[in-house]
C-alpha positions in Angstrom: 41.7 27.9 -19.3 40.8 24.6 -21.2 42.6 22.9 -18.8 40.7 24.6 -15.5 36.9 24.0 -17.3 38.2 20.4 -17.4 39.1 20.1 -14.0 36.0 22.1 -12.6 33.9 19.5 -14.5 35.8 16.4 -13.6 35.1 17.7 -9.8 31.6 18.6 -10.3 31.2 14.7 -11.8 32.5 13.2 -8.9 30.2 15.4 -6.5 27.3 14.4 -8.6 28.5 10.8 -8.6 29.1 11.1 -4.5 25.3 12.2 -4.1 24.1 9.5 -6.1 25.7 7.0 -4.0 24.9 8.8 -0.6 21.4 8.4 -2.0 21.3 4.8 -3.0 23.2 3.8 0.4 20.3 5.8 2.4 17.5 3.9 0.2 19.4 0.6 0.6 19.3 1.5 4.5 15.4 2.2 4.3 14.8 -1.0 2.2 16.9 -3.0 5.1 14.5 -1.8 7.8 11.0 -2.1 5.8 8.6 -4.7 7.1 5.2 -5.7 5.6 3.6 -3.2 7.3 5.0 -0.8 5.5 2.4 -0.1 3.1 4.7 0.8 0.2 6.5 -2.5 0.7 3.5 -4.7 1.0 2.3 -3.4 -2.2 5.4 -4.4 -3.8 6.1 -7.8 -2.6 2.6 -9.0 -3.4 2.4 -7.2 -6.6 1.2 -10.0 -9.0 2.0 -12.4 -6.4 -1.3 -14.7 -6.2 0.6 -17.0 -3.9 1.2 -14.7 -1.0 -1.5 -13.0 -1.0 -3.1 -16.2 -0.7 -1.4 -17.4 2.0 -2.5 -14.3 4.0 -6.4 -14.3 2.9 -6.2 -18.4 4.2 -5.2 -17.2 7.4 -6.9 -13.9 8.3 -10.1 -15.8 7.2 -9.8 -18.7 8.7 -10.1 -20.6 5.0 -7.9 -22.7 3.9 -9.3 -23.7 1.1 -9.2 -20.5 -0.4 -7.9 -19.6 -3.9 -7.1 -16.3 -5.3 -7.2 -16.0 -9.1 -6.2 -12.7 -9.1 -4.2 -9.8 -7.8 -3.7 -6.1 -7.9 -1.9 -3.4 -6.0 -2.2 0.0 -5.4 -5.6 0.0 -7.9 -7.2 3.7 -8.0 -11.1 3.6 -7.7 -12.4 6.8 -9.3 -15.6 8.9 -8.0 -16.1 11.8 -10.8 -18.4 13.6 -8.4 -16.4 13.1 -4.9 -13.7 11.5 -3.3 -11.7 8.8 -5.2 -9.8 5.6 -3.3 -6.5 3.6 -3.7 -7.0 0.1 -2.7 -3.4 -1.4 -1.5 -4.4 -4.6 -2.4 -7.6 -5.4 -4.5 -7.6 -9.9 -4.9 -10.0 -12.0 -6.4 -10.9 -15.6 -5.2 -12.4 -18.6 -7.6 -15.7 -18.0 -5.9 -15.6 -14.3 -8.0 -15.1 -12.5 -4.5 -13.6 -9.3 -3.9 -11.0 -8.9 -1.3 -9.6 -5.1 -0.5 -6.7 -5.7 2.1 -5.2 -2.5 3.6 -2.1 -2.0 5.8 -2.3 0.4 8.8 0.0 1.5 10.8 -1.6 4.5 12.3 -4.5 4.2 13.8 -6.3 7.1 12.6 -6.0 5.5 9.1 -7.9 2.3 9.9 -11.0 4.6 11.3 -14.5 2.3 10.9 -16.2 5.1 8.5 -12.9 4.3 6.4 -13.6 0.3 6.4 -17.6 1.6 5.2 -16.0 4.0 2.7 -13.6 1.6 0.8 -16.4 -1.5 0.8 -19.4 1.1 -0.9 -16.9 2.4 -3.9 -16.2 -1.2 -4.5 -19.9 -1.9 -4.3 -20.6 1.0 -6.7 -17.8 -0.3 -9.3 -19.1 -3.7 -9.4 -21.9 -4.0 -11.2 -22.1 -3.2 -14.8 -24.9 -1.3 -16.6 -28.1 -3.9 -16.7 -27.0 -6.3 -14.4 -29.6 -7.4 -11.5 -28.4 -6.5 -7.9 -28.4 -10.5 -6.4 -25.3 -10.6 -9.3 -23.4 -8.5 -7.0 -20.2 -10.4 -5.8 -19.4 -10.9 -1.9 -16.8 -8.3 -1.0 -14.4 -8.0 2.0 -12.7 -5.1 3.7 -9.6 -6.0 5.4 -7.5 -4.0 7.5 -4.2 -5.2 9.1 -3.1 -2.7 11.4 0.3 -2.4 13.6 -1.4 -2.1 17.1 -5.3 -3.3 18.3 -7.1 -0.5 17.3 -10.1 -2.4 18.4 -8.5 -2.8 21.5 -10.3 -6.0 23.0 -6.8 -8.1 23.0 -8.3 -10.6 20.3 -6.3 -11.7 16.8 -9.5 -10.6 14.4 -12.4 -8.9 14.9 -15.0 -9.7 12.0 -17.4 -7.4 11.4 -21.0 -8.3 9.9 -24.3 -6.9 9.6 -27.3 -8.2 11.8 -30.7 -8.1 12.8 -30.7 -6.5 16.2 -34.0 -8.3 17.6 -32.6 -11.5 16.6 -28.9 -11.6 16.3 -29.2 -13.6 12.8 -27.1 -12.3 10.0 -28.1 -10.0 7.3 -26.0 -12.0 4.8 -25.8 -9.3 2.2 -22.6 -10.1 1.4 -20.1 -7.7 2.7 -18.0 -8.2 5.2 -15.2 -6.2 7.6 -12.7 -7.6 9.4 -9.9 -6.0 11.1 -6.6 -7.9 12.5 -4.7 -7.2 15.3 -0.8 -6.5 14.3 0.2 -6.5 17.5 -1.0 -9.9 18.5 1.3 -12.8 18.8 0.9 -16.0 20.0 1.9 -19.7 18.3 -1.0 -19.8 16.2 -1.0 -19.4 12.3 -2.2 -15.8 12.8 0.1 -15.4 15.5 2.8 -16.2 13.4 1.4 -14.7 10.6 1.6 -10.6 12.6 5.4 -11.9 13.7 6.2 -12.2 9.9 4.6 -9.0 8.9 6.7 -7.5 11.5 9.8 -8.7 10.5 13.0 -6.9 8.9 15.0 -10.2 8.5 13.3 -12.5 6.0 15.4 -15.1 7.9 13.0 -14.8 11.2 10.0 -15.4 9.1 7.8 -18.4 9.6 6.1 -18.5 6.4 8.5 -19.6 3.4 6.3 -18.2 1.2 6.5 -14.6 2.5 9.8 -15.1 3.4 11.2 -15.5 -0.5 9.4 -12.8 -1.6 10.8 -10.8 1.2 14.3 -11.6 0.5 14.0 -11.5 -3.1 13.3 -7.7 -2.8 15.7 -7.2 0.0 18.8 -9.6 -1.3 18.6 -9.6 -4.8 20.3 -7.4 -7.3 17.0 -7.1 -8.9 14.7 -7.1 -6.2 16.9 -4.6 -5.3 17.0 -2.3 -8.3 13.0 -2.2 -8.7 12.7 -1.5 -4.7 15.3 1.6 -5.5 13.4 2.7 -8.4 10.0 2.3 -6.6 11.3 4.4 -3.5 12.5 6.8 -5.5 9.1 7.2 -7.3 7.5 7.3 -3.9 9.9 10.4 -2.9 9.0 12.2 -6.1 5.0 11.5 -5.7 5.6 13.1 -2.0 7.2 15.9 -3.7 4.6 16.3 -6.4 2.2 16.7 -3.3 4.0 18.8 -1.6 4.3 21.2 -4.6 0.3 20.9 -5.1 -0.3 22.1 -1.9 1.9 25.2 -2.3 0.3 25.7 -5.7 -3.2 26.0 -4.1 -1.6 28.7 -1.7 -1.3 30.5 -4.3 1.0 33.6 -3.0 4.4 30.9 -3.8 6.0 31.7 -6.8 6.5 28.2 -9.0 10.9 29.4 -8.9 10.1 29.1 -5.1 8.4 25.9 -5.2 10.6 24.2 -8.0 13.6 24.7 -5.4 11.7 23.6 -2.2 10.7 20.1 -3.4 13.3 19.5 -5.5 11.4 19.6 -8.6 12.2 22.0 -12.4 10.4 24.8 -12.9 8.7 23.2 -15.9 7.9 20.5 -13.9 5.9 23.1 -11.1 4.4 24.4 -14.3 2.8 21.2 -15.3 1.6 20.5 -12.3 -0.2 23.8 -12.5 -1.5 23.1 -15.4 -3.0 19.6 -14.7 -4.7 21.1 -11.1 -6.9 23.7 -13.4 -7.7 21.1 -15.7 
């Protein structure tokens, strides 16, 4: 009998072991095919990464003299009363601007209103109790989308406020720009769409981009924290998933635990946390 217990758990090791691996071979598949507009990718490779980040904002705004100081990814801008935004990437140059750049690759999520929505809660986060309205910094929304949603053919399309009757800018400070994924063309934003298109850091153009890119795709570590941030991302999904069942409200949480993947306890903490 001692020997059969034995056996059944030395087979139910190797199945476990066998999923594991399945798993990390799909997720070293996934990683092989991700470009940098990808979202979830982007926000990774420029995480911390004041140089390529950099690179891009010189481009996309024609500036070469441009330095950023600072950089954040996926930073969550709270609104107590409504909705709440993630920024993919939230920079800041040495002139104290604000840069919010956003990857698209459906269309429906590069929508004008959403452009408006991301530049006012960054507006209204600003500013700190006391301080006069002319202190507030110049901002820019920026979306980089995978095909011309603007869909006049050009690279960028900047977007400012103006005085109709004259033409002259408003200059209030904030600025929209949206660029074009789908152009190409051998200019440095031409180039610039190729590499963000690219799954072989080898048919990059920009060296920069191109080492971070391999880093994450070649290296053992870049690897390991690309593994470990995909499988976060599948759990988050999950987490959702389970959220949306819970406000159903007719799904028992035994129901729900075994559709996403998730413990019972887990369902039940969930619960908790949406009536808080």
């Amino acid at each position: 009998m001692k020997m059969q217990n034995q056996k059944e758990n030395h087979l139910g090791s190797l199945a476990v072991a066998k999923q594991i691996e399945q798993k990390h071979q799909e997720n070293l598949q996934r990683l092989k095919n991700f470009r940098l507009l990808d979202d979830d990718f982007l926000t990774k490779c420029f995480e911390g990464d004041t140089a390529g980040i950099e690179l891009v904002l010189q481009i996309v705004l024609e500036r070469p003299d441009l330095k950023v100081l600072d950089v954040r990814t996926q930073v969550f801008v709270e609104n107590l009363l409504n909705r709440s935004v993630r920024l993919d990437i939230l920079a800041t140059d040495s002139t104290g601007a604000k840069l919010n750049v956003e990857v698209q690759r459906s269309d429906k999520g590069a929508g004008r209103k959403r452009a408006r929505y991301n530049a006012s809660m960054m507006d209204a986060n600003l500013l700190k109790k006391g301080e006069g309205f002319e202190q507030l910094p110049e901002t820019w929304v920026i979306f980089i989308t995978e095909n011309d949603v603007i869909g006049k053919g050009l690279p960028l399309y900047p977007v400012e406020r103006c005085f109709l009757g004259t033409g002259e800018k408003f200059e209030d400070g904030s600025h929209i720009l949206f660029v074009n994924g789908a152009y190409r063309g051998d200019t440095p934003i031409g180039r610039l769409m190729h590499d963000f298109s690219c799954t072989d850091p080898a048919d990059m153009y920009y060296r920069t981009l191109a080492e971070r890119v391999k880093f994450f795709k070649e290296s053992k570590e870049g690897i390991e924290i690309m593994c470990r941030a995909m499988e976060d991302m599948i759990k988050q999904s999950m987490i959702d998933v389970a959220k949306k069942m819970l406000e159903d409200g007719t799904i028992t949480l035994e129901k729900i635990a075994e559709f996403v993947g998730l413990s019972v306890d887990e369902v039940r903490e969930i619960k908790i946390e949406q009536k808080l």
